[in-house]
Structure formats: C-alpha cells, structure tokens
N, C-alpha and C positions, 0 to 999 in steps of 0.2 A: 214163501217156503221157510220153514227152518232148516239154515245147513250148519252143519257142524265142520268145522274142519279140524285137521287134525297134522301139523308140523311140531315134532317131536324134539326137534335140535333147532330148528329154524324160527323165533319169534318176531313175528312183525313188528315188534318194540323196539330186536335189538340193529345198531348201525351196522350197515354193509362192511365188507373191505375183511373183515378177520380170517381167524384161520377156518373156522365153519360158520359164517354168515359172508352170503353171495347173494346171488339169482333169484334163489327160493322163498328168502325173505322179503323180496321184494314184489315178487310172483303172488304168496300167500296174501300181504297185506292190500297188495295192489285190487284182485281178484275180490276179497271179503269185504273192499268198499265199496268196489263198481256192484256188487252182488245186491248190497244192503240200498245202496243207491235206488234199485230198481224194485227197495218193496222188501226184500226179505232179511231175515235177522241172521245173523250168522254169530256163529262165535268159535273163535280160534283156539285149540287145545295144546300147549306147548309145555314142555317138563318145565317144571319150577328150578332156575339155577340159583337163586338168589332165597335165601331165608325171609330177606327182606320183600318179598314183592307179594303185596296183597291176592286175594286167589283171585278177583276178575278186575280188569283193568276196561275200561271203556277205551275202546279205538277211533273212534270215529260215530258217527250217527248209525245206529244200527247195528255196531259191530263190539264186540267184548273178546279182548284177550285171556281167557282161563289157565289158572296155570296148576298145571296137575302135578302131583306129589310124587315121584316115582325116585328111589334113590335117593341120597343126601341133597340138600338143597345149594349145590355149588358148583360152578361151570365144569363140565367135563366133555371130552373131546368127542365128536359124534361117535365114533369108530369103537367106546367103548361104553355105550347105550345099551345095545342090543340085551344084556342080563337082565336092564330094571322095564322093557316092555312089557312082561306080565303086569307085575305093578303097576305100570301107566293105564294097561288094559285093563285092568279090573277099577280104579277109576273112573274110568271111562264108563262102563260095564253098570255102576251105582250110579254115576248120574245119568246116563240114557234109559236107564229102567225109568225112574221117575219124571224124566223132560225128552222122550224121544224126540228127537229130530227125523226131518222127512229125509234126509240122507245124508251120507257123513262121505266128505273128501279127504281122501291121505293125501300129503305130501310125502314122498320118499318110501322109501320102500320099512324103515324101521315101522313107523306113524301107519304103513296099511298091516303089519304083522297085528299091531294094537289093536287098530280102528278093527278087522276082521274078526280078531276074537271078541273084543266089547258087542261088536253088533251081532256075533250069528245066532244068538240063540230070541234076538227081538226082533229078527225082520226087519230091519234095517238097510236099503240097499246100500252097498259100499262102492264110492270110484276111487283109481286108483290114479297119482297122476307118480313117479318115479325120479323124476326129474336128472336120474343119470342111471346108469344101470352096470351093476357088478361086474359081468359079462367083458362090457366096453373096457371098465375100469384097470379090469386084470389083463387083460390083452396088450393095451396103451403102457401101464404101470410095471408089470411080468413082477419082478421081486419085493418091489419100491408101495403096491398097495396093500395101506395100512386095515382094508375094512375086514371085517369078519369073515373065516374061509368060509362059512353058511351062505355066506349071502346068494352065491349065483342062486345053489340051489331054492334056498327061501323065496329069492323073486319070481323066480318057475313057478312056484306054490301057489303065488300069490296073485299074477298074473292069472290061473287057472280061477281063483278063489274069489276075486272082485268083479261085483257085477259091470263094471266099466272100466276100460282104462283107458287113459284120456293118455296119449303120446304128444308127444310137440314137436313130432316131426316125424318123416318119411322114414328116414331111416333109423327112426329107433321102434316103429311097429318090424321094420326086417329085421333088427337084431331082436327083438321078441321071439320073434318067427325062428329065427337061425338057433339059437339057446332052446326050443322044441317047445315055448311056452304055448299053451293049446289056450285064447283067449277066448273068453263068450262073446266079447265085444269090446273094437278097438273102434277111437275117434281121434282124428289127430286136428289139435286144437294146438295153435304155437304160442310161446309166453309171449306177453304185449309190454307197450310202452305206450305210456304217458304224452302223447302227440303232440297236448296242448303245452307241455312243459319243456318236452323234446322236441326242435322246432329251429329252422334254418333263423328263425327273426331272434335278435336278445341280444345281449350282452356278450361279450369274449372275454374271457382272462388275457390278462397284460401280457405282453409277450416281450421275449429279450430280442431286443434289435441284430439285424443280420444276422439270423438262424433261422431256419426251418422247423415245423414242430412236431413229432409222433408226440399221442397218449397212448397209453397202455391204462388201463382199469380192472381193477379185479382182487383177488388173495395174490399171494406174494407167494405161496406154493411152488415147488418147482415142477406139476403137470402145468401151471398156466402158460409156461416157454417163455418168461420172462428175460430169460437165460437168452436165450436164442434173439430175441430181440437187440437185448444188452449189444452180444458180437456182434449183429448186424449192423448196431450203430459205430462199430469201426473202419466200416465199408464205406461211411455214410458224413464224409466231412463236411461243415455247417449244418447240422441237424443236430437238436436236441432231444432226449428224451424224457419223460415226465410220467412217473406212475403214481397212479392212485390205487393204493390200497394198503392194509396191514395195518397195523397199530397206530394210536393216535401217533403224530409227529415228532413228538416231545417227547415220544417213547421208544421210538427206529430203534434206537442205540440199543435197546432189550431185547429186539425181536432178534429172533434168529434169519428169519428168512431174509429180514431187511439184511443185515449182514452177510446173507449170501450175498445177494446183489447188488451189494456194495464192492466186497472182494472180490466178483466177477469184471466188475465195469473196471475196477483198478488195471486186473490182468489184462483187459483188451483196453488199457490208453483211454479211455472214456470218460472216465469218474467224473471230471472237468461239463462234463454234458449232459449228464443223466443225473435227475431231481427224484427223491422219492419224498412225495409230499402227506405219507401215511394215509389212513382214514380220510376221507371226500366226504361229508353229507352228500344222500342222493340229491338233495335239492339245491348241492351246487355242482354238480356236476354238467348239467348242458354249459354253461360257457366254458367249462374248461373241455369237454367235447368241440364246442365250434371254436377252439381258440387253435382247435391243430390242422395240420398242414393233411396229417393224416393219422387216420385211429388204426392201430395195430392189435390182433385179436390173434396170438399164434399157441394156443392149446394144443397140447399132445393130444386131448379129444373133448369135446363140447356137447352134449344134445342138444343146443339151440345154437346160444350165441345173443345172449340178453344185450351187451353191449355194444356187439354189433348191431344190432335192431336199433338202440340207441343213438348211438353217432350215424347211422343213417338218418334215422329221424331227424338228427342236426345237420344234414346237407354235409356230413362229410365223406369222401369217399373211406373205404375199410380195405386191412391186406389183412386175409384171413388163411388160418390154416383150413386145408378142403377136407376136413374133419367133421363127421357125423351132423348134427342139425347149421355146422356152418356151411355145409355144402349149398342147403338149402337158403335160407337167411341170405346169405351175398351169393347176388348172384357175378360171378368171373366174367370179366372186361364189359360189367354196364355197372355196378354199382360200387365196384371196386375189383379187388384180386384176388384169388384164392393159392396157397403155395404150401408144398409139400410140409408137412411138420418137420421138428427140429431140423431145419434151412434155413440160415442164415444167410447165406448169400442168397437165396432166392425172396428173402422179405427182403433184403435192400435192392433187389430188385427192382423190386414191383414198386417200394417205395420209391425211389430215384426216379422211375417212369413218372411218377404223380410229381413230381417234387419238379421234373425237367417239364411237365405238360400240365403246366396249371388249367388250359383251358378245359383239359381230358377229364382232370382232377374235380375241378367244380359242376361240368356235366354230367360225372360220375354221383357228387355227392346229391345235385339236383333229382338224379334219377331214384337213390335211395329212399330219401325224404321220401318220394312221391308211392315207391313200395310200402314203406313204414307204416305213413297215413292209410295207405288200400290195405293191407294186410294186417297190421298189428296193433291196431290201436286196441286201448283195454276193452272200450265201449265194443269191438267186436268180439273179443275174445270174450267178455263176460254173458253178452246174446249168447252164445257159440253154447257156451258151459251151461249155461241155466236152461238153454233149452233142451241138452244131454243129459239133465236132473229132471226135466218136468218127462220125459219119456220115459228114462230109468223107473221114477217113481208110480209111472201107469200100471208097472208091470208086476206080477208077482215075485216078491225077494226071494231067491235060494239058501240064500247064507248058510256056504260051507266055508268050509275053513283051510289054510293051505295045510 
C-alpha cells in the first residue's frame, strides 16, 4: 500500500524529551518502519520547522520524511499550529491530487483537521489515531490548558469525519463516547514498543552505591507530576531520583521547566538526590530503564503510557497514576502499582513496598516483560493497523469533512 501519514508537530526526525516531542514521535516513526518493513511505502507529512531541512528526507527503507510548508519555517509551540493547518492542507491537497495514496493516517487531532480537508474531495479514506484528546486535557489541566478553546469541539467533528479511528485504549473510545463523538468506526490498537531493544537482558546504567533507584522519563511539563514524584522522594530516604527528559543537559540551566524541578526538589530537602540528566536518545534508554529499582510514571492523565510499556518490557516493575490508558497498560499488584494522581505519599508508597520486596518487585517486573512481549510489540501493533487499512480501503470513501 501507499500510506501517507500525517504528524503535524510531531517529526520522527526530531529527539524525544522536549516541550512537544514525546510518545507521538516515536509512535509515528516506529509504526512507518514496521509498515514499510512489510512491503509498503509510506511517507511522513510534518510542518517544515527549519528553513534548512530539505522537502524529503529518507527515513529508513521504504519510508520518507516530507516536510510541508505551512507558516514560517521556525519551531513553534504545537498549541499555536492550529491557524497555519489550512496551509499545511492545501499542500497536502497538491501533492495527493498528483501521487494519491491508498489512505492517509493523522496523528493528533491538528494533522486529521489537515489530512480531512486535503482528502475529501479525492476519496481518500482517512484514520484517525488522536493520541490525547482535548476533553481529557481540560478536565485534568481546568485553567492551566494551553490548547486551542476549538479543540473539544473540532475533535467531535473529526471523530464524526474520519473513516477510522484507531484509540489506544479502552478508555479513550469512552471518552469519545462521553464528549457525544458519534464514530463510524472505532478500533482500539495500543502504541507499541520495541521488544527487541526493550528487553529484561542488556546492559544497566552505573549506579551510585547504597541507594535505591526510581526513573522518571518523559517532558518536564508540569501535567507529567514530576512534581509529585520530586515530594515523594522526601518520604523516601536512600532513594534516588533521575529524570530523563527536556533539553539537552548542557542546556538545563535555560529550561524553565528544568528549573522548576530543581526549585521543587530544593524545598523538599532532596536536590542532593534527584539528577536531571536532560534529553536520553531513545536508543539509550533501556539500560537506564533496567538500571532502576523502579520506573515512576505519575501523569495528571495519559492515554497510554508509552513508557510504562517500556520499562515493563525491561522487567521493571511501574507505579503508575490509575489515569486513562495507564489503567489499562499496568495492570495493579501484578505488574506493578497504580495510585491516585497528584499523591505523593501514595507513590512512595507503593514505591517503598517494591523497594522493601525485592522479591515482589522482580516478579512484578518478570510479569510485565512478559505482557510487553504478548501485547505490544510493534510487530503486533503494525499487523493490527495494516490490516485496519486493508479493510478501510475495500470499502467505499465518504469523505466528509468536520
């Protein structure tokens, strides 16, 4: 097949850990290799941030990064996207006239506003995947979210508008449902992980003697409850903490956010124990995954929980917030622990439990691994998807518009 994809803010080029590259970029590039792997072409539509970046970049065997023109050619915050999507769609719109693809996947809710207008007047089926949704955002966030007041509504639209939407998880087809979104068809396909990379066997990051280890991984944001971690590690004597994400390392000192949780860890007595080692390459992240005692995942809300998938897949047990797709993902007292958001004493909880029950801890994190591999590997999830594309495309396109 040819698929198009379509991540607007999210390029599989750029490194994880920032203020908008997470999950998605990893989801995207991961997804349009395993795709290409299996025979078909794909190629990835992302806004041009850079003047400098040639229009298609080769990804991998099979796969091309496209970078489309929409707005000045210079990093801007996702949140203020939403005006240059006509643009991006009418791009889009000139080259699928001339090279249609057999069907185009959004990432994010911006990317299917695009992708819908480019395709409806070609016939073009559209999936949709959202990867977090307005709804959840503002409910979790109440004053504090930065996205467009459009959005709930626009996702309604859009949900209505796309011939699939691919959920990644249970409870984000109910929050569709709940939000009044009337779908044609929903399949819920969960983001994967890399098995063979992510994987109880390998190497550990070096550890400081006599301590204990949490990671944390992800943006430095404060819905990730870095925050909440930080306090809990004041509960939590001989334990270290160690996060990966935000700006390269060399750069902390600029970030704002790293400076929050710097000034946090100060006021709870910690600082002494808590490393923020910036930006991780994904491709070094399993040993510093299997180097912790226990991976810490406490989101004010999550639709999956990509890192939890992860540090399972490394045999470690997870204390996760019981928040939207992490309900699902860990499952509570077999592959680790689920605990109230912003709770602090109930993450060191849970932690201290693993921390005093190594044995509980490592049958915990054995049990994960062994979910990981059944459930998420990409090799399933990309079967999953391609076979939701070869169906989509049997069928006659509608293509309406939200």
């Amino acid at each position: 097949m040819r698929i198009a994809m379509v991540s607007e803010h999210a390029s599989p080029l750029s490194g994880i850990g920032g203020e908008d590259a997470g999950g998605q970029n990893v989801h995207v590039d991961s997804l349009a290799r395993q795709l290409a792997a299996r025979g078909d072409s794909v190629v990835v539509h992302t806004r041009r941030d850079d003047a400098r970046l040639p229009r298609r970049v080769p990804l991998g065997p099979g796969v091309w990064v496209d970078h489309v023109d929409a707005g000045p050619p210079i990093a801007l915050a996702k949140d203020d996207l939403l005006p240059l999507m006509g643009e991006f769609a009418a791009d889009l719109r000139r080259l699928w006239s001339a090279e249609p693809p057999d069907v185009v996947h959004a990432h994010f809710w911006m990317s299917a506003l695009a992708a819908i207008d480019a395709a409806s007047d070609l016939e073009i089926p559209v999936v949709v995947t959202f990867h977090a949704l307005g709804v959840e955002k503002r409910r979790h966030l109440r004053g504090l979210d930065p996205s467009p007041p459009e959005r709930v509504a626009l996702e309604s639209g859009i949900a209505e508008s796309a011939h699939l939407v691919v959920a990644t998880s249970e409870a984000e087809v109910l929050e569709l449902a709940a939000m009044g979104a009337v779908t044609r068809q929903t399949v819920v396909i969960p983001c994967g992980v890399d098995v063979a990379t992510f994987c109880p066997g390998g190497t550990r990051a070096a550890r400081r003697g006599g301590l204990h280890r949490l990671v944390v991984a992800g943006r430095l944001v404060e819905r990730k409850g870095i925050e909440d971690v930080i306090e809990a590690l004041a509960l939590l004597p001989g334990v270290e903490l160690l996060v990966a994400g935000g700006s390269d390392r060399d750069e902390l000192v600029h970030d704002a956010n790293a400076r929050r949780l710097v000034a946090r860890a100060r006021r709870a007595g910690v600082a002494d124990r808590v490393q923020l080692l910036g930006r991780v390459p994904h491709r070094r992240m399993p040993p510093l995954l299997r180097s912790a005692d226990v991976v810490v995942c406490a989101p004010w809300y999550e639709p999956f929980g990509m890192v939890a998938a992860e540090a399972m897949a490394c045999g470690r047990p997870v204390v996760a917030s019981s928040v939207g797709g992490l309900r699902e993902t860990v499952v509570d007292g077999e592959t680790g622990w689920l605990v109230a958001p912003h709770d602090p004493a109930a993450i060191a909880a849970a932690v201290r439990r693993c921390v005093d029950e190594p044995e509980l801890a490592e049958a915990m994190g054995a049990r994960g691994a062994r979910r990981a591999r059944s459930r998420y590997s990409w090799e399933q999830v990309a079967d999953s998807t391609r076979s939701a594309y070869a169906e989509l495309t049997q069928r006659t396109p509608i293509g309406r518009q939200p």
